[in-house]
Structures are given as structure tokens and as C-alpha cells.
C-alpha positions as CSV (number, residue, x, y, z in Angstrom):
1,X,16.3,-2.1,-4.7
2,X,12.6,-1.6,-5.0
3,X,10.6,2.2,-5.9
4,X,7.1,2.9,-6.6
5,X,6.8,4.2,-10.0
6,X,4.3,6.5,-9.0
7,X,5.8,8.3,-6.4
8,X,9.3,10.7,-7.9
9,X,10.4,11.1,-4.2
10,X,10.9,7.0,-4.2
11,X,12.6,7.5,-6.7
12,X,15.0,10.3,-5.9
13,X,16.3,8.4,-2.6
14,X,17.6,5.4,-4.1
15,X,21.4,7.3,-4.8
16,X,21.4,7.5,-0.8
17,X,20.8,4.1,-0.4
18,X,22.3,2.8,-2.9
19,X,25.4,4.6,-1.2
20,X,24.4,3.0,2.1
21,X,24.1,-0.3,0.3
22,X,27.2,0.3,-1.0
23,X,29.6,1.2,1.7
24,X,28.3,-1.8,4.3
25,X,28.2,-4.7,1.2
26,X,30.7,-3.6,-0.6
27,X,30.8,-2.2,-4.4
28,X,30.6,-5.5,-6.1
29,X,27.2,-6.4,-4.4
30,X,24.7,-7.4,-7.1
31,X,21.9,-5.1,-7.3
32,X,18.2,-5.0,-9.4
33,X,16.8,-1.5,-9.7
34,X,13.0,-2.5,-9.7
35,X,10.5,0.2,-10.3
36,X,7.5,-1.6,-8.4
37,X,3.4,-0.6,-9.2
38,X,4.0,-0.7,-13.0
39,X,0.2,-1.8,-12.8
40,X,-0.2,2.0,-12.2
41,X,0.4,3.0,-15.5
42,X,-2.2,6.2,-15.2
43,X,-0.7,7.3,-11.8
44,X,3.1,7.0,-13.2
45,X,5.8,10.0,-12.1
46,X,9.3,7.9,-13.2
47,X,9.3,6.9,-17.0
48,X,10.6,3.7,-17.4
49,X,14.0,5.2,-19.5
50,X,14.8,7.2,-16.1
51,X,15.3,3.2,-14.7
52,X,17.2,2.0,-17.2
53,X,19.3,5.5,-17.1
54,X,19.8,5.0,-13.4
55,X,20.6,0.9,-13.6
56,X,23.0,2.0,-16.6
57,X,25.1,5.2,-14.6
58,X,25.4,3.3,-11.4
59,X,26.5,0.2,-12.9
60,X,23.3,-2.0,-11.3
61,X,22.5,-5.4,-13.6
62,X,19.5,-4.1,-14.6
63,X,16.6,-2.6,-14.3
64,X,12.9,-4.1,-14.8
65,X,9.6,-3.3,-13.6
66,X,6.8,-5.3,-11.6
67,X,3.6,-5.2,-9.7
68,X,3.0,-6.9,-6.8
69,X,0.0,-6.3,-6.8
70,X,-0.8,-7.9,-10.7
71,X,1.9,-10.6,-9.6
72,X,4.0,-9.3,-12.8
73,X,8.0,-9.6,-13.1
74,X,7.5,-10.3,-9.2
75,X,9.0,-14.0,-9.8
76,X,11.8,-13.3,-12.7
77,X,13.4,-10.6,-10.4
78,X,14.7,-12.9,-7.7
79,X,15.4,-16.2,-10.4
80,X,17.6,-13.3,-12.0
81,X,19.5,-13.1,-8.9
82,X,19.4,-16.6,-8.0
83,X,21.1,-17.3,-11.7
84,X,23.7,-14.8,-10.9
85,X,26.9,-16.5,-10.0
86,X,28.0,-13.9,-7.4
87,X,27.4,-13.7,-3.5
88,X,23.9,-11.4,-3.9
89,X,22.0,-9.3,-1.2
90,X,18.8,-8.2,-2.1
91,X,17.9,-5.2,-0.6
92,X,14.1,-3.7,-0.5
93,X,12.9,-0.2,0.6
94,X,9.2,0.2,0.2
95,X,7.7,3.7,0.2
């Protein structure tokens, strides 16, 4: 699941659909919290310790930033799902 770091309302929807995720996958779907636009730094609204707090309480594997943008942490995010040995969806809501 994807947010933009800089936005807090991104951010603040990903319990619903992480719920939605949830109730069509099933709860042991493997999910990445990725807080995207780290390159953004100056324009940031979610501190990366809310991320980690999130991944922790909802059980997710982790949590990481990236910037598509800067091409950063773009590439490690899907080998870490493709080096999980569990059936994985990936799913991505841009904001």
C-alpha cells in the first residue's frame, strides 16, 4: 500500500483500505506500507515513526519509504515481495 508522505489525508485512509484489502484477500495477504515522495523531505506531514507505528499495529511486513520520482527504494519494495515465500498481492492507491 502506497501514501504520499506529504499529504496526512493519504495517510489517514489507509485503515479503510487496508480493511477493504483485507476482507476480499484475506488476512494473511502480504502487505508493504510504503510512504511514497520521501524526496519531499521539506513538504513532509507523516513522520516516518507514524509508518513504522502503523506497519507494526496492523501487523504489515514492514514499512519503508521511496520516491518515484528520485528512483529510491522504488526497486527493493517489490524484490521484498518477490523474496517472500507467500501468495502476495500488491496493492497501490495513489493520492
Amino acid at each position: 500500500m502506497v501514501f504520499d508522505v506529504s499529504q496526512k489525508s493519504s495517510f489517514n485512509e489507509i485503515g479503510g483500505w487496508l480493511k477493504e484489502v483485507r476482507d476480499e484477500a484475506g488476512p494473511a495477504i502480504i502487505i508493504i506500507l510504503i510512504g511514497n515522495k520521501s524526496d519531499l523531505e521539506h513538504e513532509r506531514k507523516v513522520a516516518y515513526e507514524e509508518g513504522v507505528k502503523f506497519a507494526e499495529d496492523n501487523e504489515l511486513l514492514m514499512y519503508m519509504e521511496c520516491s518515484a520520482k528520485e528512483n529510491i527504494n522504488v526497486k527493493k519494495a517489490f524484490e521484498t515481495l518477490i523474496n517472500c515465500n507467500n501468495p502476495i498481492m500488491l496493492y497501490i492507491n495513489y493520492f
